[in-house]
VMD Tcl script that builds the backbone (N, CA, C; Angstrom):
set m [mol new atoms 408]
animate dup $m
set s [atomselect $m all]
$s set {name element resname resid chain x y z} {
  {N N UNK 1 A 122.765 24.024 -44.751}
  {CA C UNK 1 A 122.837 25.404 -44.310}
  {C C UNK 1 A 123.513 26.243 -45.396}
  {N N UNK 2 A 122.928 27.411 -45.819}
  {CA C UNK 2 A 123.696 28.052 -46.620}
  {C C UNK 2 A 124.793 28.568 -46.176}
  {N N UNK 3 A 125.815 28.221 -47.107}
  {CA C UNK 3 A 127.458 29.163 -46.882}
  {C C UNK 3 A 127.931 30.267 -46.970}
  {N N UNK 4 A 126.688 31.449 -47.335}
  {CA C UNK 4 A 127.145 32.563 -47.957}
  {C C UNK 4 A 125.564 32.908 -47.241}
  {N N UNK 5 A 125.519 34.436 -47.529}
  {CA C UNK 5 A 124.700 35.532 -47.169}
  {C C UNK 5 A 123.785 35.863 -48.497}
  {N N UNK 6 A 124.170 35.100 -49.651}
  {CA C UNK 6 A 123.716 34.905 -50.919}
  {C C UNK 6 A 122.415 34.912 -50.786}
  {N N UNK 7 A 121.058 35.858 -51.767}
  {CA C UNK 7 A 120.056 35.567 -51.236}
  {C C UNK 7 A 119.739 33.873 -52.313}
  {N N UNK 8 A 120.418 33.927 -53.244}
  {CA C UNK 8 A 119.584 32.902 -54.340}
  {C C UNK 8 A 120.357 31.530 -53.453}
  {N N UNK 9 A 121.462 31.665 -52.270}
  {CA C UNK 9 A 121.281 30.343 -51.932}
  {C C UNK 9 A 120.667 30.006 -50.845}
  {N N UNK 10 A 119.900 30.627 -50.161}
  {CA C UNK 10 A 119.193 30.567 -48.938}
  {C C UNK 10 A 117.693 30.065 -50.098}
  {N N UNK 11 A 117.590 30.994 -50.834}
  {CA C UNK 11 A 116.302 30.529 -51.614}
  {C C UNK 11 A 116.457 29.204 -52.152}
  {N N UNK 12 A 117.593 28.855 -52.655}
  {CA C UNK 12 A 117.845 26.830 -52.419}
  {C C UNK 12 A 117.353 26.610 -51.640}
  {N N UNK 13 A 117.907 27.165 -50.397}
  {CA C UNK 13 A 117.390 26.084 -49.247}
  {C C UNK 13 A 116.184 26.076 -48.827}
  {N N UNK 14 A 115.593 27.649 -48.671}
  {CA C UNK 14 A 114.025 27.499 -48.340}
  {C C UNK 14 A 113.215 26.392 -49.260}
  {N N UNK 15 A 113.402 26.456 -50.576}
  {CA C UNK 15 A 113.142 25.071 -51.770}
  {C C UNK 15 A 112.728 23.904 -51.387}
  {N N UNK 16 A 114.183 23.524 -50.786}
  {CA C UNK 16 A 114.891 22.162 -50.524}
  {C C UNK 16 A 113.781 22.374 -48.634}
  {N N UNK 17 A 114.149 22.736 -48.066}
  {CA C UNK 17 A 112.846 22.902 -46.267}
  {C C UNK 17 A 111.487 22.636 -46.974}
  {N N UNK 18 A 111.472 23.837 -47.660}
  {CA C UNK 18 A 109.395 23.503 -48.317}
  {C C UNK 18 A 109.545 22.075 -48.394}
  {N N UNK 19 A 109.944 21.925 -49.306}
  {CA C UNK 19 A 109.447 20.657 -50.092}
  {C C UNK 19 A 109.741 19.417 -49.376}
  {N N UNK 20 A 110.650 19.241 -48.832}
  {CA C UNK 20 A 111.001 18.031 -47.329}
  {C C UNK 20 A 110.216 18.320 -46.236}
  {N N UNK 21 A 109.632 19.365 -46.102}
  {CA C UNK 21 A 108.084 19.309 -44.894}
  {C C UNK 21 A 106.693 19.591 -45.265}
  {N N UNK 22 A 106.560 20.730 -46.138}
  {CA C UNK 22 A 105.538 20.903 -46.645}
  {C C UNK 22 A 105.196 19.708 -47.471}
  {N N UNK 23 A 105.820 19.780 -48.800}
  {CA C UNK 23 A 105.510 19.447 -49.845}
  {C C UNK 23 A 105.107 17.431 -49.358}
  {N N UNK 24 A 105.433 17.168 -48.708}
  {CA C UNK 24 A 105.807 15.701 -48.714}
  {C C UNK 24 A 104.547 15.143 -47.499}
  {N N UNK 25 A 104.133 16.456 -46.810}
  {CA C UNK 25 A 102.765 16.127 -45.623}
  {C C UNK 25 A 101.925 15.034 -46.485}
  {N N UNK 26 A 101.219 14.334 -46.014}
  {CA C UNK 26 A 100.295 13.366 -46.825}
  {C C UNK 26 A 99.006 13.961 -46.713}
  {N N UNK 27 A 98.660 14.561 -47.536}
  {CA C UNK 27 A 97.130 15.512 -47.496}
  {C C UNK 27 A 96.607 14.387 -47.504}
  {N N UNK 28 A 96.266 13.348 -48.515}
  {CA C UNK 28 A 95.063 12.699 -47.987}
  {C C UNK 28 A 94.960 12.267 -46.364}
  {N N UNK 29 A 96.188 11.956 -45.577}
  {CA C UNK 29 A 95.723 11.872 -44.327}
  {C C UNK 29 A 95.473 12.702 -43.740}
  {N N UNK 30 A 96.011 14.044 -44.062}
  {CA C UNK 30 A 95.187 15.415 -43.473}
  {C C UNK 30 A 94.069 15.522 -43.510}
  {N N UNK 31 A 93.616 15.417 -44.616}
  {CA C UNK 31 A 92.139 15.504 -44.827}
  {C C UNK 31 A 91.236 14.695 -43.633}
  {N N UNK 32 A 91.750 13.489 -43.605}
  {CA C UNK 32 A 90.572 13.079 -42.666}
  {C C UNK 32 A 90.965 13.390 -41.108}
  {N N UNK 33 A 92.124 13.886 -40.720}
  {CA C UNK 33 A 91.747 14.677 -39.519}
  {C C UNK 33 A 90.847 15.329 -38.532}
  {N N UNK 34 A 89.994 15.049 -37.794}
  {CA C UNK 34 A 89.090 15.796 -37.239}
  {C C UNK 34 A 89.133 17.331 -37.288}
  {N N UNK 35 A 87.866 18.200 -37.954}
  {CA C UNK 35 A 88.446 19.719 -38.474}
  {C C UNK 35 A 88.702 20.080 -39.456}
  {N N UNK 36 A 89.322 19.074 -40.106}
  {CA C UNK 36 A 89.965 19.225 -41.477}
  {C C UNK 36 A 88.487 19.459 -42.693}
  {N N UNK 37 A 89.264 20.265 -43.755}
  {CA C UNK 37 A 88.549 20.208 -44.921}
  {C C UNK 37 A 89.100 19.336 -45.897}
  {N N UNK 38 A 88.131 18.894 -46.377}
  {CA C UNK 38 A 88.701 17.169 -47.204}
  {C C UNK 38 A 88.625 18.044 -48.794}
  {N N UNK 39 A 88.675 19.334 -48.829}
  {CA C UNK 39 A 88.761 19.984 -50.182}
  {C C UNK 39 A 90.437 21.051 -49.905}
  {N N UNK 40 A 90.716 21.449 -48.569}
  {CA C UNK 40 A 91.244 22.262 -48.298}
  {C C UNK 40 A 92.972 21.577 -48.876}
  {N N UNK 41 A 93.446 22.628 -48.808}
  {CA C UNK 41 A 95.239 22.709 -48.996}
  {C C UNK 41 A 96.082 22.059 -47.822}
  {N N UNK 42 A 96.882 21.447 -47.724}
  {CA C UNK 42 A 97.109 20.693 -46.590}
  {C C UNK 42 A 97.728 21.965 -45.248}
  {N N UNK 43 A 98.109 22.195 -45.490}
  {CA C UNK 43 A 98.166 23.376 -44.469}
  {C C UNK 43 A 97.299 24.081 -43.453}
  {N N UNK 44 A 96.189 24.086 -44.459}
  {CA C UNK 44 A 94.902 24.753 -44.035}
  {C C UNK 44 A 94.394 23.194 -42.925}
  {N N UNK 45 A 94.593 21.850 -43.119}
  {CA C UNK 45 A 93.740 20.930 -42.621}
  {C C UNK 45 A 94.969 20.731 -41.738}
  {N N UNK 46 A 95.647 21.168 -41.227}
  {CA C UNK 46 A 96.579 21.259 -40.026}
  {C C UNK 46 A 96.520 22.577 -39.446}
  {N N UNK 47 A 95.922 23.673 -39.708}
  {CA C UNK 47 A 95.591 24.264 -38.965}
  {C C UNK 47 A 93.958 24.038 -38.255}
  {N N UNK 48 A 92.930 23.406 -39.382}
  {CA C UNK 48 A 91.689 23.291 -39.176}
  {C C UNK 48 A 92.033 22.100 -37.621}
  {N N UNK 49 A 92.473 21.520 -38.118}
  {CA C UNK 49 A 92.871 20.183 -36.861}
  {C C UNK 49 A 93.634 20.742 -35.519}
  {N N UNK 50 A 94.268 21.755 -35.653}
  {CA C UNK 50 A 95.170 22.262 -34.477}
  {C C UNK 50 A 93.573 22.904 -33.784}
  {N N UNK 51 A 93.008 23.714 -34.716}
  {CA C UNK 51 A 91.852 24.712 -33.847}
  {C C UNK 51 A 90.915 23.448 -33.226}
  {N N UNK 52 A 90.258 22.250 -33.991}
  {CA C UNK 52 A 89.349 21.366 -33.371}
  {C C UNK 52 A 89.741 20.923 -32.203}
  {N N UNK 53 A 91.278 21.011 -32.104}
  {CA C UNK 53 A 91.635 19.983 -30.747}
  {C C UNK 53 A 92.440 21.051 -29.756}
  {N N UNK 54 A 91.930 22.502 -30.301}
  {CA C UNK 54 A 92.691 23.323 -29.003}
  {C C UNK 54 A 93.728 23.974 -28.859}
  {N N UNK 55 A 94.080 23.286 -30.180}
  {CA C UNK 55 A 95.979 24.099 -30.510}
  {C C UNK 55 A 96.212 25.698 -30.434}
  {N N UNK 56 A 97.026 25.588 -30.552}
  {CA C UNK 56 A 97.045 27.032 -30.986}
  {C C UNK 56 A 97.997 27.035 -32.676}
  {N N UNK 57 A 96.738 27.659 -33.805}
  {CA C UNK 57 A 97.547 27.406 -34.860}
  {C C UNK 57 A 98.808 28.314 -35.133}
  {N N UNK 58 A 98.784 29.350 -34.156}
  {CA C UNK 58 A 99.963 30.246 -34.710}
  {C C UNK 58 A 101.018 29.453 -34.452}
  {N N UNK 59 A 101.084 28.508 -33.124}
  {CA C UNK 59 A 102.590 27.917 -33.243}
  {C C UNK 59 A 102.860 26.987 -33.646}
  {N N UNK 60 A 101.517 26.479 -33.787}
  {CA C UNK 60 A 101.382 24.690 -34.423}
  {C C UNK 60 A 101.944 24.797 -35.943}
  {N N UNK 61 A 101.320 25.687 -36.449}
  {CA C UNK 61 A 101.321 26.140 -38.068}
  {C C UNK 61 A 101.801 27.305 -38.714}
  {N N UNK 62 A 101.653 28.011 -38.009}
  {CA C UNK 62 A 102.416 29.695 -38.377}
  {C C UNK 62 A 103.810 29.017 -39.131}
  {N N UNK 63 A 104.311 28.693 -38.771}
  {CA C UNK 63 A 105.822 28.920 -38.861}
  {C C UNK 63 A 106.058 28.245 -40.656}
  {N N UNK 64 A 104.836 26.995 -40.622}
  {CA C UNK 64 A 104.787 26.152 -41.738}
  {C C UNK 64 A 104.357 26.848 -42.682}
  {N N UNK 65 A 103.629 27.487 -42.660}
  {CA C UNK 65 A 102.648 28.654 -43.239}
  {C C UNK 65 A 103.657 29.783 -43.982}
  {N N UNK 66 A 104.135 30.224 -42.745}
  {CA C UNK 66 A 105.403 31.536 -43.368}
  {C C UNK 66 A 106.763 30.604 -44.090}
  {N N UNK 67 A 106.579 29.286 -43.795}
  {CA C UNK 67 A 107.706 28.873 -45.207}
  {C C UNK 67 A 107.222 28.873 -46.119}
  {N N UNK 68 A 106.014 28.271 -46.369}
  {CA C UNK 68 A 105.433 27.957 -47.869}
  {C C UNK 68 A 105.122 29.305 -48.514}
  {N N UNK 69 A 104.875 30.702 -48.126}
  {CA C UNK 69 A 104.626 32.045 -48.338}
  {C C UNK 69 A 105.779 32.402 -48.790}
  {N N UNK 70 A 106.988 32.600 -48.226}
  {CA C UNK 70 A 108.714 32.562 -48.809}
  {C C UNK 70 A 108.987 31.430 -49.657}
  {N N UNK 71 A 108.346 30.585 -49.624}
  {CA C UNK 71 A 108.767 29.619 -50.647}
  {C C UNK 71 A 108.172 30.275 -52.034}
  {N N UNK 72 A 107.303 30.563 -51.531}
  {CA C UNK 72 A 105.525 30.767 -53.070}
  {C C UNK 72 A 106.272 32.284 -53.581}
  {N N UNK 73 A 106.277 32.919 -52.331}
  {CA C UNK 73 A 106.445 34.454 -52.886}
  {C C UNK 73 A 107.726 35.254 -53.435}
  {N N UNK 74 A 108.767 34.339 -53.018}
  {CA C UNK 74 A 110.090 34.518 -53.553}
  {C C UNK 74 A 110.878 33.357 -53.540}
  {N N UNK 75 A 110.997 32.319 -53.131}
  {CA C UNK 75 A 112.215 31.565 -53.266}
  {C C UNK 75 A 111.750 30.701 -55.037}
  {N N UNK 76 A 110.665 30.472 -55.064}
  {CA C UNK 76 A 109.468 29.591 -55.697}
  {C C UNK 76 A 109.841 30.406 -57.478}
  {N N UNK 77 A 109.723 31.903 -57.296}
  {CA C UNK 77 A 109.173 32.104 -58.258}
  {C C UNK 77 A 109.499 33.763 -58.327}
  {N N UNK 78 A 109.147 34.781 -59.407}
  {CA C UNK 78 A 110.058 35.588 -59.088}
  {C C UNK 78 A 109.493 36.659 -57.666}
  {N N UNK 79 A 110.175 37.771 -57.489}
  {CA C UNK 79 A 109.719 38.131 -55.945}
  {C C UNK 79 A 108.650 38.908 -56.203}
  {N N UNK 80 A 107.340 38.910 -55.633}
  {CA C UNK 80 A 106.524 39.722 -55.670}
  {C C UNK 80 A 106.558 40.797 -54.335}
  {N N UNK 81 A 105.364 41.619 -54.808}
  {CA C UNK 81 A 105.526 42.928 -53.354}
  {C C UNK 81 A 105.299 42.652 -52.064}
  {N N UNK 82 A 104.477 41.087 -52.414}
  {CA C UNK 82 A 104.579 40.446 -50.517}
  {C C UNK 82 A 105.526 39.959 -50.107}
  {N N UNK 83 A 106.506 40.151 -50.565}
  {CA C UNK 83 A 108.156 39.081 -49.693}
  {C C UNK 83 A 108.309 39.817 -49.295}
  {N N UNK 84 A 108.440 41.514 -49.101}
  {CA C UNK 84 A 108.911 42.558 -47.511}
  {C C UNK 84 A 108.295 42.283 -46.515}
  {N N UNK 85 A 106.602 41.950 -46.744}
  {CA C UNK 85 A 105.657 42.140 -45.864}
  {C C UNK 85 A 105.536 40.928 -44.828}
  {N N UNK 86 A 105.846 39.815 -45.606}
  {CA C UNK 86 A 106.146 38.203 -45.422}
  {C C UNK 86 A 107.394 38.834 -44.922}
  {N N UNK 87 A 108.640 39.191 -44.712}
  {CA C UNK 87 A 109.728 39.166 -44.056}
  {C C UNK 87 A 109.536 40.047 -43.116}
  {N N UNK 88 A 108.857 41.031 -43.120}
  {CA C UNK 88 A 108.620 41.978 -41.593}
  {C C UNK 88 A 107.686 41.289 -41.070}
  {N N UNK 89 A 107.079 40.643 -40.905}
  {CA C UNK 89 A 105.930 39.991 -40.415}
  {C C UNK 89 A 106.750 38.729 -39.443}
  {N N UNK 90 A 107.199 38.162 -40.043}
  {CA C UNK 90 A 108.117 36.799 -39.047}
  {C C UNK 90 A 109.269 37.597 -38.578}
  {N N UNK 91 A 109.544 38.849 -39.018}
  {CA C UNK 91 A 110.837 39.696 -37.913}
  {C C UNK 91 A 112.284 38.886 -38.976}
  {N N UNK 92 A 112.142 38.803 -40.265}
  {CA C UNK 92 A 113.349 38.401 -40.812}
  {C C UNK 92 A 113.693 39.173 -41.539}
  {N N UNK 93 A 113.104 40.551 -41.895}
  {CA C UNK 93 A 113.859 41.938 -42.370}
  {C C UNK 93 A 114.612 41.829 -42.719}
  {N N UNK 94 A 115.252 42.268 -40.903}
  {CA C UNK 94 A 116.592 42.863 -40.868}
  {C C UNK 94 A 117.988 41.968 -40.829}
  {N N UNK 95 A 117.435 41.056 -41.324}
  {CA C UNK 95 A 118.341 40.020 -41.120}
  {C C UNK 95 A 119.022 39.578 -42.369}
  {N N UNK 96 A 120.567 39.087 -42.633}
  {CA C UNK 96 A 121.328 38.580 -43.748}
  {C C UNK 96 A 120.186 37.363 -44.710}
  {N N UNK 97 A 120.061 36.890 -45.948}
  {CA C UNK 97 A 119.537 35.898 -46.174}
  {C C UNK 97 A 119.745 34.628 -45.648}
  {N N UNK 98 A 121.010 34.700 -44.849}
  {CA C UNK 98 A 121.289 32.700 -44.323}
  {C C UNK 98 A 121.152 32.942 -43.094}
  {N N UNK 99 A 120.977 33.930 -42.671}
  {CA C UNK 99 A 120.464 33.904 -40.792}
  {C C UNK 99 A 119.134 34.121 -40.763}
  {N N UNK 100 A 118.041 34.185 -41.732}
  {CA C UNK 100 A 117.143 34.402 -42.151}
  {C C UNK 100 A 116.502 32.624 -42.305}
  {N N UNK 101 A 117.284 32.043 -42.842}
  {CA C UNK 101 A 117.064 31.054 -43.067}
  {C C UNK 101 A 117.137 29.837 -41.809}
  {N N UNK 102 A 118.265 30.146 -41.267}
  {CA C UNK 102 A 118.486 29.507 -40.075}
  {C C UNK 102 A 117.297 29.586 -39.340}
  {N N UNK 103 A 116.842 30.755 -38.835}
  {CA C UNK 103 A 115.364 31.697 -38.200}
  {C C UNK 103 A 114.341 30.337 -38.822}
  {N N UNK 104 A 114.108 30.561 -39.635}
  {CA C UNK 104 A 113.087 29.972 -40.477}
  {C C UNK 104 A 113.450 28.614 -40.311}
  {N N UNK 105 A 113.930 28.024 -40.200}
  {CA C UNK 105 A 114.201 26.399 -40.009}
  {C C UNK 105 A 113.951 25.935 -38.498}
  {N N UNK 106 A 115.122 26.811 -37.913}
  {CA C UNK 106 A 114.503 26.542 -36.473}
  {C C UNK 106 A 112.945 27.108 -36.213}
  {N N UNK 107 A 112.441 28.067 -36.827}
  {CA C UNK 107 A 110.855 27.918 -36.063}
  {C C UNK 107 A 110.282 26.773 -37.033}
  {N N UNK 108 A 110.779 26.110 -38.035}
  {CA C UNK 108 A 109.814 25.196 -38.502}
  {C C UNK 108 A 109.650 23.784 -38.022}
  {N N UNK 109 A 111.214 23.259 -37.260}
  {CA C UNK 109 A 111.754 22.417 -36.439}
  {C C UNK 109 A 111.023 22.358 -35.263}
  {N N UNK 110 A 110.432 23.589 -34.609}
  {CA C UNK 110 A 110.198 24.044 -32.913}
  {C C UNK 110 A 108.452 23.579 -33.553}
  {N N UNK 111 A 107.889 23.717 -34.526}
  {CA C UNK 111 A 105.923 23.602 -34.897}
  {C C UNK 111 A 106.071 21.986 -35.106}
  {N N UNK 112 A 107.234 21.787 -35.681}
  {CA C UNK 112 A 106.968 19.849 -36.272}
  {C C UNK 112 A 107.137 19.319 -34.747}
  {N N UNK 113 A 108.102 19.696 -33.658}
  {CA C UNK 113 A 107.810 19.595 -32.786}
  {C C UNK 113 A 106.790 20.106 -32.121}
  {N N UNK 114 A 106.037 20.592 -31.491}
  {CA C UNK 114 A 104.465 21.391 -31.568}
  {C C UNK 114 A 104.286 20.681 -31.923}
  {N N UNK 115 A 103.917 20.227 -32.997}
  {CA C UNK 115 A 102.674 19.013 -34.080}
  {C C UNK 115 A 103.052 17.606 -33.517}
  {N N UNK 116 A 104.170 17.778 -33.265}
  {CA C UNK 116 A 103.951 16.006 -32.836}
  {C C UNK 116 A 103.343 16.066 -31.290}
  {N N UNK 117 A 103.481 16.633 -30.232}
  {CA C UNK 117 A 104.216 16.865 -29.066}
  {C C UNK 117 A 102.258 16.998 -28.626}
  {N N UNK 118 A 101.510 17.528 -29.688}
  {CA C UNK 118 A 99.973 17.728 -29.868}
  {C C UNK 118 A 99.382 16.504 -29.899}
  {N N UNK 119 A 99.547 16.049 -30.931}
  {CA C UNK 119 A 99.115 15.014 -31.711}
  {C C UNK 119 A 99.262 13.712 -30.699}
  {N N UNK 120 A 100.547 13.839 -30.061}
  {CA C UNK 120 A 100.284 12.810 -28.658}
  {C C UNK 120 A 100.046 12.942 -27.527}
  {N N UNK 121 A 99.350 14.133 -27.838}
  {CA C UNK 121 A 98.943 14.620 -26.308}
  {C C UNK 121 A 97.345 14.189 -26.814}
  {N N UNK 122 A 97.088 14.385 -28.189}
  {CA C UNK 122 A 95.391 13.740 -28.462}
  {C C UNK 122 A 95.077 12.253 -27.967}
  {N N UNK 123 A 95.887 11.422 -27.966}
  {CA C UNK 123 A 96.063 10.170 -28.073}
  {C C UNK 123 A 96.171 9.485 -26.635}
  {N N UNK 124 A 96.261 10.093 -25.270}
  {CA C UNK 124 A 96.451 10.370 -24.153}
  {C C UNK 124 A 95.184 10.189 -23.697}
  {N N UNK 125 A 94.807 9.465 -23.071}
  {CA C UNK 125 A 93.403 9.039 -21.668}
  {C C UNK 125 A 93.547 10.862 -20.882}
  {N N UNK 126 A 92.324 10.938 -21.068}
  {CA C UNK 126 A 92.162 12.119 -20.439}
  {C C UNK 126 A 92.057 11.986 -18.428}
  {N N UNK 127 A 92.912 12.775 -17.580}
  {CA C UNK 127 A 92.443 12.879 -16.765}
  {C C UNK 127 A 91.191 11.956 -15.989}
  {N N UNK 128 A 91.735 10.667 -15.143}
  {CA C UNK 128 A 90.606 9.679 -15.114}
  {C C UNK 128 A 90.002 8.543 -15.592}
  {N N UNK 129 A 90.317 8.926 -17.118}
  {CA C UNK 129 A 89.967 7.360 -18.118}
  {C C UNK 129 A 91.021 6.496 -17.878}
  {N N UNK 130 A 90.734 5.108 -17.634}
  {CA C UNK 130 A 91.240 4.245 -17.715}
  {C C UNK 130 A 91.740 4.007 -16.126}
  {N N UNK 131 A 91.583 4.826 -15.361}
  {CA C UNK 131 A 92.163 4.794 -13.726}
  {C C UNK 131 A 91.034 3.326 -13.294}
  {N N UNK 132 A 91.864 2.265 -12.458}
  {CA C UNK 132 A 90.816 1.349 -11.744}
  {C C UNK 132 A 90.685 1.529 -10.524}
  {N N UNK 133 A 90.779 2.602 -9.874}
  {CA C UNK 133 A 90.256 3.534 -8.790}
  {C C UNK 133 A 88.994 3.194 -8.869}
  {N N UNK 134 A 88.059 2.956 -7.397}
  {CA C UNK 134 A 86.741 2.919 -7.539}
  {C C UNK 134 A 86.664 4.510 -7.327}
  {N N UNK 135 A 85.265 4.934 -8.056}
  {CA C UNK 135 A 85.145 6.275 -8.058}
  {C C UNK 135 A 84.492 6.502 -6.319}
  {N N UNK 136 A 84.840 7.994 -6.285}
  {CA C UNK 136 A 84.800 8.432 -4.781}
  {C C UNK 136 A 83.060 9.301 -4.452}
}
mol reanalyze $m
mol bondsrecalc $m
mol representation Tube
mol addrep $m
């Protein structure tokens, strides 16, 4: 957690979040996901996979999405004119850089949950399968 309101140490940390969730996803197993594009960015084949099976990608992925955008658009590299638009957009404006960050961790914490919480709900006998009920 950053100790200060510092923006260059929150931008550590967004760094250090990207790259321990984003960066480390195993695209090749994304890729073969049902949905997925086996050319696409791994991000994109976790959202392609959230839409095939029903998700909803804004919460499944949004959140993963708006780190790697703060990562890319300012923490990454120097700030371009989309880091206001990227910060009014997730509602982190008005906010200090380390409560900003906090924001941003917990919604990325609340989608990896989402993503798992999905992912075993795919894996789940639908309604009926597997019941040894004679049918009625």
């Amino acid at each position: 957690m950053p100790t200060s309101s510092e923006q260059s140490e929150a931008d550590t940390q967004i760094l250090t979040l990207a790259k321990g969730i984003i960066d480390y996803l195993d695209t090749k197993a994304l890729r073969k996901l049902p949905g997925a594009d086996a050319k696409a960015a791994t991000i994109n084949n976790l959202e392609g996979w959230a839409k095939y099976t029903d998700g909803d990608p804004d919460t499944l992925v949004g959140p993963l999405r708006l780190l790697y955008n703060l990562r890319s658009n300012g923490a990454a590299h120097a700030r371009n004119k989309k880091w206001p638009a990227f910060l009014t957009q997730a509602g982190l404006n008005k906010l200090q850089p380390d409560e900003q960050f906090v924001r941003l961790m917990t919604s990325a914490a609340e989608a990896l949950e989402a993503l798992a919480n999905h992912a075993e709900a795919q894996t789940q006998p639908t309604s009926g399968e597997g019941d040894d009920a004679p049918d009625q």
